[in-house]
GUNU-963174 format. One record per residue: residue number from 1; x, z, y of N, C-alpha, C in turn. Coordinates in steps of 0.2 Angstrom, whole numbers, padded with zeros to 4 digits. Example, Ala and Ser with C-alpha at 12.3 -4.5 7.8 and 13.67 -1.06 7.14 Angstrom:
! residues 2
PT resi   n_X   n_Z   n_Y  ca_X  ca_Z  ca_Y   c_X   c_Z   c_Y
PT    1  0066  0039 -0028  0062  0039 -0022  0066  0039 -0016
PT    2  0064  0035 -0011  0068  0036 -0005  0064  0039  0000
This chain:
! residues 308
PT resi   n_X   n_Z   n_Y  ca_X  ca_Z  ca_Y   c_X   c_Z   c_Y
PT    1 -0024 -0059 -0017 -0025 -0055 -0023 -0021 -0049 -0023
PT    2 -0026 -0042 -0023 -0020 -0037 -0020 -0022 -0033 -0032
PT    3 -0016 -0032 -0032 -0014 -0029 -0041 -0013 -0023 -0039
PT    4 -0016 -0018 -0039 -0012 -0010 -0038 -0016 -0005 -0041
PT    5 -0012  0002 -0042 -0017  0010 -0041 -0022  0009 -0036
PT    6 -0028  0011 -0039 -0032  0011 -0032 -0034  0017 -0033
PT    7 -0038  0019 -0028 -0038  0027 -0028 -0045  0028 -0023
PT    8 -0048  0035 -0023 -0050  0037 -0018 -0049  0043 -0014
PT    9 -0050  0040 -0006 -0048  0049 -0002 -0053  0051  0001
PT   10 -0053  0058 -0001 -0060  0061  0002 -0059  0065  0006
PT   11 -0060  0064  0011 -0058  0071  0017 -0065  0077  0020
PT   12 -0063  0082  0019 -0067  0088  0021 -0065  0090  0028
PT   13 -0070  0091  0032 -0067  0092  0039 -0074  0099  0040
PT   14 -0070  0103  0044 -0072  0112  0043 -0069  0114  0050
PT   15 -0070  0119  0050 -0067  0126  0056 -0066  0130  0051
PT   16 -0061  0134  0052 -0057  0140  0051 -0059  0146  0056
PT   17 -0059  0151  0056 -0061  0155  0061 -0056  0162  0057
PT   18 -0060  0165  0050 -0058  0170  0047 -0053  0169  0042
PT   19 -0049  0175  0039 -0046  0174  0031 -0052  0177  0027
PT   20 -0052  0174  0021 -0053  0177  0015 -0052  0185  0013
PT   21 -0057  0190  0013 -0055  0197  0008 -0051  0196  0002
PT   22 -0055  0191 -0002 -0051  0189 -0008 -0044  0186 -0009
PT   23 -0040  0184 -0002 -0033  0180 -0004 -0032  0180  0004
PT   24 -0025  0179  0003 -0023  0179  0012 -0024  0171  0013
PT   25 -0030  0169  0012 -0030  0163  0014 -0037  0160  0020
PT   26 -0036  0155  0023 -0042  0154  0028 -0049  0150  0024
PT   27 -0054  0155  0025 -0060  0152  0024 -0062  0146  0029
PT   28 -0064  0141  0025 -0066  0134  0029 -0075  0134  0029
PT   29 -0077  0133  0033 -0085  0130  0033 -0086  0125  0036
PT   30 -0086  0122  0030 -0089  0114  0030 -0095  0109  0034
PT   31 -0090  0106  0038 -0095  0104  0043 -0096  0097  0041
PT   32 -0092  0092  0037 -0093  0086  0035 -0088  0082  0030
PT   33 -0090  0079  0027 -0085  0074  0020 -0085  0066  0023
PT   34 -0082  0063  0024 -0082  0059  0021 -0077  0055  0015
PT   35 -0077  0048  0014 -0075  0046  0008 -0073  0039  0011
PT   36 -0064  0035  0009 -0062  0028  0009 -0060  0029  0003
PT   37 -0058  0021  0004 -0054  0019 -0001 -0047  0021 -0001
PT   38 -0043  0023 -0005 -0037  0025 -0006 -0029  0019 -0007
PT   39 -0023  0022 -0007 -0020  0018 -0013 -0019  0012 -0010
PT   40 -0020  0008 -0015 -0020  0000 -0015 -0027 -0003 -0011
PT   41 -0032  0004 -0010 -0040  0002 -0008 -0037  0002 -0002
PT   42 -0033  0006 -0001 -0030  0006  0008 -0029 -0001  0013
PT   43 -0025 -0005  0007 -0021 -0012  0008 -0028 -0017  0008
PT   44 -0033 -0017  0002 -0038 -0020  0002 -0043 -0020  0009
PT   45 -0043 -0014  0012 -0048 -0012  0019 -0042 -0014  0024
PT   46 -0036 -0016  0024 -0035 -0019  0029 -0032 -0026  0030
PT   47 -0034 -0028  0022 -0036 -0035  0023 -0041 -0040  0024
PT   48 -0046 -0036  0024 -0053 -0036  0026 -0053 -0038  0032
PT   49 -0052 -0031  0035 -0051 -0032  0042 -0050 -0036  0046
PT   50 -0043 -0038  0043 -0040 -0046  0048 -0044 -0052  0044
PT   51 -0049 -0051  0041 -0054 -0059  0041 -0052 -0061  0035
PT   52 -0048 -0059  0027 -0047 -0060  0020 -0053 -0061  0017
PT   53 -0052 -0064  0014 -0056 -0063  0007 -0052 -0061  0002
PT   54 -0053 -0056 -0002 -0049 -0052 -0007 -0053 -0052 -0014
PT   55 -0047 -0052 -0017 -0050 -0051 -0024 -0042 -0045 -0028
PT   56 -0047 -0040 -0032 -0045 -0035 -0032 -0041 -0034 -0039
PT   57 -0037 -0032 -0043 -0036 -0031 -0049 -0031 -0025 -0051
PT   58 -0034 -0019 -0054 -0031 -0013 -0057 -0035 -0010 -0063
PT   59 -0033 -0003 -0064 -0038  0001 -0070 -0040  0007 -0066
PT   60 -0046  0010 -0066 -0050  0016 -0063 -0050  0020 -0071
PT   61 -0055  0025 -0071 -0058  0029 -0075 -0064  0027 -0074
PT   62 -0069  0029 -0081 -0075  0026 -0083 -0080  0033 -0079
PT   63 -0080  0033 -0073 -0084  0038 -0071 -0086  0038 -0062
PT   64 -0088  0042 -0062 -0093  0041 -0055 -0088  0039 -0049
PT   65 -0083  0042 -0051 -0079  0042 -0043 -0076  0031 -0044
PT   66 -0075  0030 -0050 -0074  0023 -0049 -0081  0019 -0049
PT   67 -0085  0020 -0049 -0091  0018 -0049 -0092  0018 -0040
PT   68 -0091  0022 -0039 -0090  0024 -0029 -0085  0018 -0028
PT   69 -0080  0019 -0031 -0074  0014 -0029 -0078  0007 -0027
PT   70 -0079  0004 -0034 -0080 -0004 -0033 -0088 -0005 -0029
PT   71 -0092  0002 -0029 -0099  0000 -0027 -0096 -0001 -0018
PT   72 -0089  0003 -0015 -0087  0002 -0009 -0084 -0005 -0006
PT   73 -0080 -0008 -0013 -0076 -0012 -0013 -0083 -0019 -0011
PT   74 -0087 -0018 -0017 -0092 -0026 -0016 -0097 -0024 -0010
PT   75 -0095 -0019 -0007 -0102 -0019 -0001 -0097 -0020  0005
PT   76 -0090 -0023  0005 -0086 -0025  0009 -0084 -0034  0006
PT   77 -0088 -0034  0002 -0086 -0042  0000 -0081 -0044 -0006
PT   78 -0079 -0037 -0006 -0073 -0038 -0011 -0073 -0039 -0018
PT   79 -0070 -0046 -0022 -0070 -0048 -0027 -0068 -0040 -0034
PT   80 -0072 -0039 -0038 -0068 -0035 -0042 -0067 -0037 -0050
PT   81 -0071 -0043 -0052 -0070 -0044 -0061 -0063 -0041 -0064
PT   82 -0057 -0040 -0059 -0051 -0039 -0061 -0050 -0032 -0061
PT   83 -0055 -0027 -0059 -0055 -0021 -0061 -0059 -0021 -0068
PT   84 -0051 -0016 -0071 -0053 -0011 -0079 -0054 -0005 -0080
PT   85 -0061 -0003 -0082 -0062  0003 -0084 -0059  0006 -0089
PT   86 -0056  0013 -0088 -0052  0014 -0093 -0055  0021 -0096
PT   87 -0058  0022 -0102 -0060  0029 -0104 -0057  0034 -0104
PT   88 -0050  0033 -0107 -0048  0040 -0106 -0042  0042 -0101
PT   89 -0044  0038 -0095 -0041  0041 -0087 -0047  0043 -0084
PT   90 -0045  0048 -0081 -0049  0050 -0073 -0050  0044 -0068
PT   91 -0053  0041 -0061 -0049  0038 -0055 -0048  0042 -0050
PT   92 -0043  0041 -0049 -0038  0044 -0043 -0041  0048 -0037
PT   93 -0044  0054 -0037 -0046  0056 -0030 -0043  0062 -0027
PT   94 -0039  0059 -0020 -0036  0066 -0017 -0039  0067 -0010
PT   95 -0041  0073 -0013 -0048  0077 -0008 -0042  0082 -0002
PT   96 -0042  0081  0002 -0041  0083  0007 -0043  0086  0015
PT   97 -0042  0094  0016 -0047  0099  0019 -0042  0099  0025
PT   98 -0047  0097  0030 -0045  0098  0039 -0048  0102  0042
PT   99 -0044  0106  0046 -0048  0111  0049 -0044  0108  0058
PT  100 -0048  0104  0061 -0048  0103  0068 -0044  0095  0064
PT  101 -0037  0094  0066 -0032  0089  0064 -0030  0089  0060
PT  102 -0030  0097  0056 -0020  0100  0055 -0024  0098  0047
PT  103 -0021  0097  0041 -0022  0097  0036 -0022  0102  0031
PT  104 -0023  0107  0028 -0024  0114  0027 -0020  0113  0018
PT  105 -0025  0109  0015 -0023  0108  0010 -0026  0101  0006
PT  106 -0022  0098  0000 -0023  0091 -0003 -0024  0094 -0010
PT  107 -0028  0091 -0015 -0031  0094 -0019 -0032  0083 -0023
PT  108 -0028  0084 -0028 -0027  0077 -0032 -0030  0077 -0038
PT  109 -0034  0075 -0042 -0036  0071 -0047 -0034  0067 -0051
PT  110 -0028  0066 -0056 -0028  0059 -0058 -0024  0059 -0065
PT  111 -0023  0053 -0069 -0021  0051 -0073 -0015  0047 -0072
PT  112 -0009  0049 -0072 -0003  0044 -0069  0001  0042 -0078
PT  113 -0002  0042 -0084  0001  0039 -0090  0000  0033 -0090
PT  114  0007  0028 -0092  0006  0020 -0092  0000  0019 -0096
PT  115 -0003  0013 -0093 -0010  0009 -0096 -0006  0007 -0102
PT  116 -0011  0009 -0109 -0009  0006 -0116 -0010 -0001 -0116
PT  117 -0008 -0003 -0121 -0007 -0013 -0124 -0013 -0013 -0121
PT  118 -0016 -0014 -0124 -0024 -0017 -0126 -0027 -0016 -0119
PT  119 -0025 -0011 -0113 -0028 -0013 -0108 -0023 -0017 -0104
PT  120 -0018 -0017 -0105 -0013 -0022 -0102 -0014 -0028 -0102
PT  121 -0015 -0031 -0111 -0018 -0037 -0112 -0023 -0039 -0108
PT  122 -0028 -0034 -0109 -0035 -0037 -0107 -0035 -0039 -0097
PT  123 -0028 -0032 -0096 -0028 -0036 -0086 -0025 -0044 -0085
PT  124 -0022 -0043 -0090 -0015 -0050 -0089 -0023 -0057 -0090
PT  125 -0027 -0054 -0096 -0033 -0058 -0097 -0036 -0062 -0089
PT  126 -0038 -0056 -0087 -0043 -0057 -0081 -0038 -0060 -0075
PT  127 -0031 -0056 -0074 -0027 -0061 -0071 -0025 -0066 -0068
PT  128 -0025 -0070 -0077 -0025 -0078 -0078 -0031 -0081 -0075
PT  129 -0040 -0075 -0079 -0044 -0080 -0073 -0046 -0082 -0066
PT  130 -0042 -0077 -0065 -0044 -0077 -0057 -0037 -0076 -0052
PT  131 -0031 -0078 -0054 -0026 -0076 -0049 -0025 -0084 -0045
PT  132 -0027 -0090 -0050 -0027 -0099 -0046 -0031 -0097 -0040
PT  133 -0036 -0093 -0039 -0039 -0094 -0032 -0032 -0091 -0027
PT  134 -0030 -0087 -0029 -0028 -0083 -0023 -0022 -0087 -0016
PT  135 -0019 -0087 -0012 -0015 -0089 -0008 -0007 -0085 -0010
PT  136 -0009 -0079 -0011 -0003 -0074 -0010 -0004 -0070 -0015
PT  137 -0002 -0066 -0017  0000 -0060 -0024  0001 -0054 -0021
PT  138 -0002 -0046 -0020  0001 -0041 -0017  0002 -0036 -0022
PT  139  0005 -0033 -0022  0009 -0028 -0028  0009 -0024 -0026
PT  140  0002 -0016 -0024  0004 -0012 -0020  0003 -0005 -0026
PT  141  0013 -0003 -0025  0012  0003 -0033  0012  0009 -0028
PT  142  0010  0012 -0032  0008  0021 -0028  0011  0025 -0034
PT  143  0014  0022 -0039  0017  0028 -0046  0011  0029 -0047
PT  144  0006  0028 -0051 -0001  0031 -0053 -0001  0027 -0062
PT  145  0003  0024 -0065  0003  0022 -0070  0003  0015 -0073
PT  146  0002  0010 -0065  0000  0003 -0068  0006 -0001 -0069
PT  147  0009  0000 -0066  0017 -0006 -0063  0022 -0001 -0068
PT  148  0021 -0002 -0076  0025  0001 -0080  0032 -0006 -0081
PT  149  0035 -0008 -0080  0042 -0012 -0081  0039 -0019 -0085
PT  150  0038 -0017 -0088  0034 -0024 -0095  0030 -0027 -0090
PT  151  0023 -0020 -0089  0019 -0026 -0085  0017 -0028 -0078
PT  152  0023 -0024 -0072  0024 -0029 -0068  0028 -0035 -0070
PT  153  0033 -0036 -0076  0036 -0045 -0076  0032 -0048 -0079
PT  154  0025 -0046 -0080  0022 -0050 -0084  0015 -0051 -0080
PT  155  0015 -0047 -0073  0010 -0049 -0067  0013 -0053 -0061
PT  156  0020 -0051 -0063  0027 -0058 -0056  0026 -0065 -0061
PT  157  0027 -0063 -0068  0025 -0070 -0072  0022 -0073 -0070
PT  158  0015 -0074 -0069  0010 -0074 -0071  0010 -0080 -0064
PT  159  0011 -0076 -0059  0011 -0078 -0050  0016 -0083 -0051
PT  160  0021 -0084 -0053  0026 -0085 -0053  0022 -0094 -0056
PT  161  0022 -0094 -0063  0019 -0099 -0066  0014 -0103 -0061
PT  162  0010 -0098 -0058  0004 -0102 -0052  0008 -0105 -0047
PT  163  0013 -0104 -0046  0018 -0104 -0039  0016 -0101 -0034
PT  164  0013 -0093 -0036  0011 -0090 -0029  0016 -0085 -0027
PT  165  0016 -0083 -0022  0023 -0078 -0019  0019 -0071 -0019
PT  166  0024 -0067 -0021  0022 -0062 -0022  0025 -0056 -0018
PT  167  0024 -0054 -0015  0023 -0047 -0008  0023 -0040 -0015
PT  168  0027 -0035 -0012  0028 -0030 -0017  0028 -0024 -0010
PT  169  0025 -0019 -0013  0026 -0012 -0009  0028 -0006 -0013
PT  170  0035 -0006 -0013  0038 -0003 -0022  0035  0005 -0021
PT  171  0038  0009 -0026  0039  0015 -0028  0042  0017 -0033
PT  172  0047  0023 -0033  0050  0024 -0038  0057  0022 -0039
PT  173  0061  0021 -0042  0067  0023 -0042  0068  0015 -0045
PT  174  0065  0011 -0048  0066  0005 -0052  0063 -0002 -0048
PT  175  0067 -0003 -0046  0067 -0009 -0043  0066 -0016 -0047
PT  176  0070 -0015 -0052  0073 -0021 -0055  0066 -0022 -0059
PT  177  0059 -0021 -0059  0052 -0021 -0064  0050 -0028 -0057
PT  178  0053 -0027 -0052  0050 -0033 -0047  0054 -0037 -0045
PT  179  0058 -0039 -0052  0061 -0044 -0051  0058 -0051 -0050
PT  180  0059 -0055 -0047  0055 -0061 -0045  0050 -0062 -0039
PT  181  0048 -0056 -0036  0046 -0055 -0030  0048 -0058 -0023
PT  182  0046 -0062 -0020  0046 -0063 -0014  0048 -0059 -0008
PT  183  0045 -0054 -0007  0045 -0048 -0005  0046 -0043 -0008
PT  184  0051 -0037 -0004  0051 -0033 -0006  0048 -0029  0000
PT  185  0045 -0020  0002  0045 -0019  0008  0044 -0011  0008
PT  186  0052 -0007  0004  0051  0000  0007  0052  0001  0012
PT  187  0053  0009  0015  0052  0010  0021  0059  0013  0019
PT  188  0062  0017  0024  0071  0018  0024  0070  0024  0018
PT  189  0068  0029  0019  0067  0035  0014  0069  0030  0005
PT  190  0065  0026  0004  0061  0024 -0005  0068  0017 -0005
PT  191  0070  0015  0001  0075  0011  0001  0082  0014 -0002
PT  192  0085  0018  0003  0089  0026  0000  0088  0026 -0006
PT  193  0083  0027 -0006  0083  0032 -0015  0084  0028 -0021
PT  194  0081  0021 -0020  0080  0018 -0025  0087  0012 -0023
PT  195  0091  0013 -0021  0100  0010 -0020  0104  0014 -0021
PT  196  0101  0022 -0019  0103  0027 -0023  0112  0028 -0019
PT  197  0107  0030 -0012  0113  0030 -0005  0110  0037 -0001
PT  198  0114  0042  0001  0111  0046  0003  0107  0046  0009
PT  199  0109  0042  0011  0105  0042  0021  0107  0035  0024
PT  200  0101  0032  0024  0102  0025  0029  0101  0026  0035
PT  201  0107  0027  0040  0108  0029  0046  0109  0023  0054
PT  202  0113  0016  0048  0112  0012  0053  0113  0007  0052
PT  203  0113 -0001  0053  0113 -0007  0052  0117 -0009  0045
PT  204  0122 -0005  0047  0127 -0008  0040  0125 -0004  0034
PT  205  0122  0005  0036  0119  0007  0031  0116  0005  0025
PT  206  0110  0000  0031  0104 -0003  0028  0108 -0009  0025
PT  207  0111 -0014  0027  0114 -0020  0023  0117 -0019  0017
PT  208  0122 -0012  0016  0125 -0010  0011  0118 -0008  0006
PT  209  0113 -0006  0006  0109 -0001  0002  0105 -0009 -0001
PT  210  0104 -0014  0006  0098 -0020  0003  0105 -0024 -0004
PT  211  0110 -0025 -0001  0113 -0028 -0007  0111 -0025 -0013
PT  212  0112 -0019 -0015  0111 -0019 -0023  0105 -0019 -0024
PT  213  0099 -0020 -0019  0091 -0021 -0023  0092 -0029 -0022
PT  214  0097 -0033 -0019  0096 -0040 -0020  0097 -0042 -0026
PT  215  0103 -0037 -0030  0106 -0038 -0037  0102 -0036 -0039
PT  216  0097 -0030 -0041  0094 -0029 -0045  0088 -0034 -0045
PT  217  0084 -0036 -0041  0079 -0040 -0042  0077 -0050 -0038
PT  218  0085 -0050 -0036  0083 -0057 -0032  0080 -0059 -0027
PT  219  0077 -0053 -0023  0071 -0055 -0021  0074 -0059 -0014
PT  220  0069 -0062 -0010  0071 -0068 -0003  0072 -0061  0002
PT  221  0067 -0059  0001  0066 -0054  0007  0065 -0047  0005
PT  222  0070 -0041  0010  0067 -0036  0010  0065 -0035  0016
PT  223  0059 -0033  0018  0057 -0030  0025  0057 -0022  0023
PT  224  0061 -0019  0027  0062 -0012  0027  0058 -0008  0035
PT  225  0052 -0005  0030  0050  0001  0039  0054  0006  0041
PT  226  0055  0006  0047  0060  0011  0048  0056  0017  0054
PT  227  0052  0018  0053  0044  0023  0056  0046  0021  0064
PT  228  0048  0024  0068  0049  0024  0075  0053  0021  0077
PT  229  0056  0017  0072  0064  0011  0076  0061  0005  0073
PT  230  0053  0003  0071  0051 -0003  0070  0051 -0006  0062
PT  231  0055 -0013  0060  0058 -0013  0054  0065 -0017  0055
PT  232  0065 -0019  0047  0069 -0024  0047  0070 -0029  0043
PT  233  0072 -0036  0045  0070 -0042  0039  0077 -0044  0035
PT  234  0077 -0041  0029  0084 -0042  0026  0084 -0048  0020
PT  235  0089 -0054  0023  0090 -0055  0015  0099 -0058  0015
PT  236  0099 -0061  0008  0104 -0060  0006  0110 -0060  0013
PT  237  0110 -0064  0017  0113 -0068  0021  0112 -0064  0028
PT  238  0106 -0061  0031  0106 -0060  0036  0102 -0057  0038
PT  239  0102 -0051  0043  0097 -0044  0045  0096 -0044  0053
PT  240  0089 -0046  0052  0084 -0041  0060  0083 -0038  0062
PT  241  0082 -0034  0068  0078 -0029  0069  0073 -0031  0073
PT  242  0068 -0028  0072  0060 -0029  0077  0057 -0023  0078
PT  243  0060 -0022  0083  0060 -0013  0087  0054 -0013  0087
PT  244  0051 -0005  0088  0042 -0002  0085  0039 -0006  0091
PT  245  0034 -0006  0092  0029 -0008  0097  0024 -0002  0099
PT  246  0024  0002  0096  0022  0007  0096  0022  0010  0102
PT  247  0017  0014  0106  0016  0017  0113  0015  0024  0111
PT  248  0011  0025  0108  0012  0033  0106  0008  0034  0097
PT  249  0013  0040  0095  0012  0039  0088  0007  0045  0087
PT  250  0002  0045  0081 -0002  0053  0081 -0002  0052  0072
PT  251 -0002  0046  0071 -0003  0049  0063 -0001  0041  0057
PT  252  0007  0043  0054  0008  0037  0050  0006  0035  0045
PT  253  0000  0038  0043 -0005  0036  0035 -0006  0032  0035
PT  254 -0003  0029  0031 -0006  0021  0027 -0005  0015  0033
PT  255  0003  0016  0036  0005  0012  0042  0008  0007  0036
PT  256  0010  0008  0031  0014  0004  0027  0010 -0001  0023
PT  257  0004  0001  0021 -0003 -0002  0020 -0005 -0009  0024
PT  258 -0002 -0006  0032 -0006 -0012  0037 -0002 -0015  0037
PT  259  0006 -0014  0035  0013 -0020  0037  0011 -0023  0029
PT  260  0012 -0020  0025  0010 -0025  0019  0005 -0031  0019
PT  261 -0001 -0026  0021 -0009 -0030  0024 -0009 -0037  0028
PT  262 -0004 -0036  0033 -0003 -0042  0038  0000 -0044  0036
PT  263  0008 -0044  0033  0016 -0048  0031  0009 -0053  0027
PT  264  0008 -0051  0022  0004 -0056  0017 -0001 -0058  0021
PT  265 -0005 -0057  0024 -0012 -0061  0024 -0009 -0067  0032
PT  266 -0004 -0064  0036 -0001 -0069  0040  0004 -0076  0036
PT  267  0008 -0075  0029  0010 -0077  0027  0007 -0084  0022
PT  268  0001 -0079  0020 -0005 -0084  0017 -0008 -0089  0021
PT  269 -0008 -0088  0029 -0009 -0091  0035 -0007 -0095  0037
PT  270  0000 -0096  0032  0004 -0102  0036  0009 -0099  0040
PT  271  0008 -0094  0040  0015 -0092  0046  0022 -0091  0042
PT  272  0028 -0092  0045  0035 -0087  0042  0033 -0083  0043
PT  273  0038 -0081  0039  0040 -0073  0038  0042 -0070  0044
PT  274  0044 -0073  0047  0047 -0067  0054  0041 -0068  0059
PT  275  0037 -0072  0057  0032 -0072  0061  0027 -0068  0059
PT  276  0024 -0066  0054  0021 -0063  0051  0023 -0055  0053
PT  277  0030 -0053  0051  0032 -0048  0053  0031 -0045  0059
PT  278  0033 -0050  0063  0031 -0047  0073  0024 -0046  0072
PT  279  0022 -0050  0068  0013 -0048  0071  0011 -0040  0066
PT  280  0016 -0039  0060  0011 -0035  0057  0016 -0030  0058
PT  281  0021 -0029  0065  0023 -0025  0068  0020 -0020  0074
PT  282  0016 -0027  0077  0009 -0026  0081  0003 -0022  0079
PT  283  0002 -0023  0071 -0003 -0020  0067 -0002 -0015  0066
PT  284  0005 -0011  0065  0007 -0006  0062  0006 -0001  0070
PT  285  0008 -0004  0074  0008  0000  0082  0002  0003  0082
PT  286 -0004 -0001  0079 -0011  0002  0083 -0014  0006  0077
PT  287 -0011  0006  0073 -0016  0010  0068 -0010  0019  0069
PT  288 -0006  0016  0072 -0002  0023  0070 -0003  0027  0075
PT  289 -0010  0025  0081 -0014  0028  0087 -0018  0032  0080
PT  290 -0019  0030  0080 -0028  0034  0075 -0024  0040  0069
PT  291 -0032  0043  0068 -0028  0050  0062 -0032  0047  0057
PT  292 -0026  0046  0053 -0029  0045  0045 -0027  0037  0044
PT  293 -0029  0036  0040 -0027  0028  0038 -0032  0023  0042
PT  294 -0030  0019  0045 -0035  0016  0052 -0034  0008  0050
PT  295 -0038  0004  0052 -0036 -0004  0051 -0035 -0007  0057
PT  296 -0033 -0012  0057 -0033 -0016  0065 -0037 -0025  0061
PT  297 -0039 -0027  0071 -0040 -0033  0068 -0037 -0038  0073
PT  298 -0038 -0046  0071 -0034 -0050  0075 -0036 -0049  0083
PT  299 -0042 -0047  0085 -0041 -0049  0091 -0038 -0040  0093
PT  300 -0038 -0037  0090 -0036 -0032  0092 -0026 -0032  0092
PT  301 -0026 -0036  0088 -0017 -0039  0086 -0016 -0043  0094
PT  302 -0020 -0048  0095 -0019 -0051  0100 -0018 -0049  0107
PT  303 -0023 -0042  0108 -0023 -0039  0113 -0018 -0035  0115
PT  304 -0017 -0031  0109 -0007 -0027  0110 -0002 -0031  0112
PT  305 -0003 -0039  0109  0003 -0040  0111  0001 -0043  0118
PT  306 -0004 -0045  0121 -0004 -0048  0127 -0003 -0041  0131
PT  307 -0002 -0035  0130  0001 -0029  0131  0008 -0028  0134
PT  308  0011 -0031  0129  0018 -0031  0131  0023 -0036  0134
C-alpha cells in the first residue's frame, strides 16, 4: 500500500537554436511531450516493475490532470478506491522544458495547504477498507500537504493496529509525525536538516545525527542514501555501510523512489532488511544510468549483481 502526494511530470523536449526579441531568453521548438506519474506515482511505477501489486492512497484535484493520474495508474493495474478527490486543490503537475539533456526550466502547479477534517476522515475511512490486504505500508511525503503531523499518526496508527510495518520516505524538518515507523529513509542532505547538524561528513557524523531521529520517533531502522558512497543501515545499536554499486551515474531522479520501492517490496518478500537493502542498492545502480526517473526490474537486479 504506497500513502503519498502523488503528482504528475510532464516533460517537454525541443531545440534551442535562437533567443527571443522579446527577453534575453532561448526560444524552444517543440519537438515532443511526454507525461509519468510523479511524487509518490514515482514509487508506485517502480513497484510495478519489480512484479507488485499496488494499491494506491492520497488526495488529487477534481480535474483532468488527476483524472490522467488514475486513468495511468489503473491501465498499470494499479488499485486506486483510496484515491480522494479534492475540489478545491489543483493536482500536482511539474512540467518541465529540455532542450537536448540540460533542463532549461521547471514550471509547477499545485496546492501544498493541509487536507481539511472531513477529507482526512473520509482517507482514514478508505484506509481502514483496504490497508488488511496490503503486506507492507509505504509513506512516500514530497511536502505537498498530506503527511500534516495528526494524520500521518493516524495512517502509522492505523498500520500499526493491522500489524503491518511501515517504510517512510520523510520530508521536512518533522520527524517526530513518523513516529512508529518501521523505517525511516532520508538521504544525507534531509537527514542533516531534520537532526538539525550542519554537515554529515562521516560515520560518526551519521550516528550522532541518526540518534536524535531515534529519539524523536523510535523507529528500528534508518536507512540513510548517501548518492555516490551507496547507503547506510542505522539503528539504535549499530551502522552499515553498503558502498554504491553503481558503474556510472547520469541522472539521480527518483533514485530514492527505487531504494524505497525495493527496501519495501523485497521486505514484503520475506527478505531482512539488510538483504533487501543490498538488492535495492543494486536497483538504485541501474536506474541512476538513465535521465529522468527510470525503473528497474528483478531480472534486471539479478543481472547487475551477477555483474559484480
Amino acid at each position: 500500500m504506497v500513502i503519498g502526494d502523488l503528482m504528475i511530470d510532464h516533460y517537454i523536449w525541443g531545440s534551442a537554436t535562437r533567443l527571443s526579441p522579446e527577453a534575453p531568453v532561448p526560444i524552444v521548438n517543440v519537438k515532443n511531450e511526454s507525461t509519468t506519474l510523479g511524487g509518490a506515482g514515482n514509487v508506485v511505477q517502480n513497484l510495478v516493475a519489480l512484479g507488485a501489486n499496488v494499491n494506491v492512497a492520497g488526495v488529487i484535484g477534481d480535474d483532468a490532470t488527476g483524472l490522467q493520474l488514475i486513468a495511468i495508474m489503473e491501465n498499470e493495474g494499479v488499485k486506486t478506491d483510496a484515491i480522494i478527490k479534492d475540489k478545491s486543490r489543483s493536482t500536482t503537475i511539474k512540467t518541465r522544458v529540455l532542450v537536448g539533456s540540460h533542463q532549461l526550466v521547471r514550471v509547477d502547479r499545485e496546492v501544498t495547504d493541509p487536507v481539511s477534517g472531513k477529507l482526512e476522515d473520509e482517507l482514514i475511512t478508505r484506509l481502514r477498507a483496504n490497508i488488511g490486504e496490503a503486506d507492507i505500508v509505504i509513506l512516500s511525503d514530497y511536502n505537498k500537504g498530506l503527511f500534516a503531523p495528526g494524520l500521518t499518526q493516524r495512517i502509522i496508527n492505523i498500520a500499526t493496529e493491522h500489524k503491518k510495518k511501515v517504510v517512510v520516505d520523510p520530508k521536512g524538518l518533522n520527524y517526530e509525525k513518523y513516529k512508529g515507523a518501521f523505517i525511516i529513509k532520508p538521504n544525507r542532505k534531509e537527514l542533516a536538516e531534520a537532526a538539525k547538524v550542519e554537515k554529515i561528513s562521516s560515520i560518526t557524523d551519521l550516528q550522532n545525527a541518526a540518534k536524535t531521529i531515534f529519539l524523536q520517533t523510535g523507529t528500528t531502522y534508518l536507512i540513510v542514501t548517501l548518492s555516490e558512497e551507496g547507503m547506510a543501515i542505522v539503528t539504535e545499536q549499530t551502522s552499515k555501510l553498503l558502498p554504491v554499486k553503481a558503474t556510472e551515474v547520469f541522472d539521480v531522479t527518483g533514485a530514492g523512489d527505487t531504494v524505497i520501492a525495493a527496501i519495501a517490496y523485497f521486505i514484503a518478500a520475506g527478505l531482512q532488511v539488510e538483504e533487501a537493502c543490498e538488492l535495492a542498492n543494486h536497483a538504485a545502480a541501474i536506474v541512476i544510468r538513465h535521465i529522468g526517473s527510470a525503473t528497474t526490474t528483478i531480472d534486471e537486479i539479478i543481472k547487475d549483481m551477477d555483474g559484480h
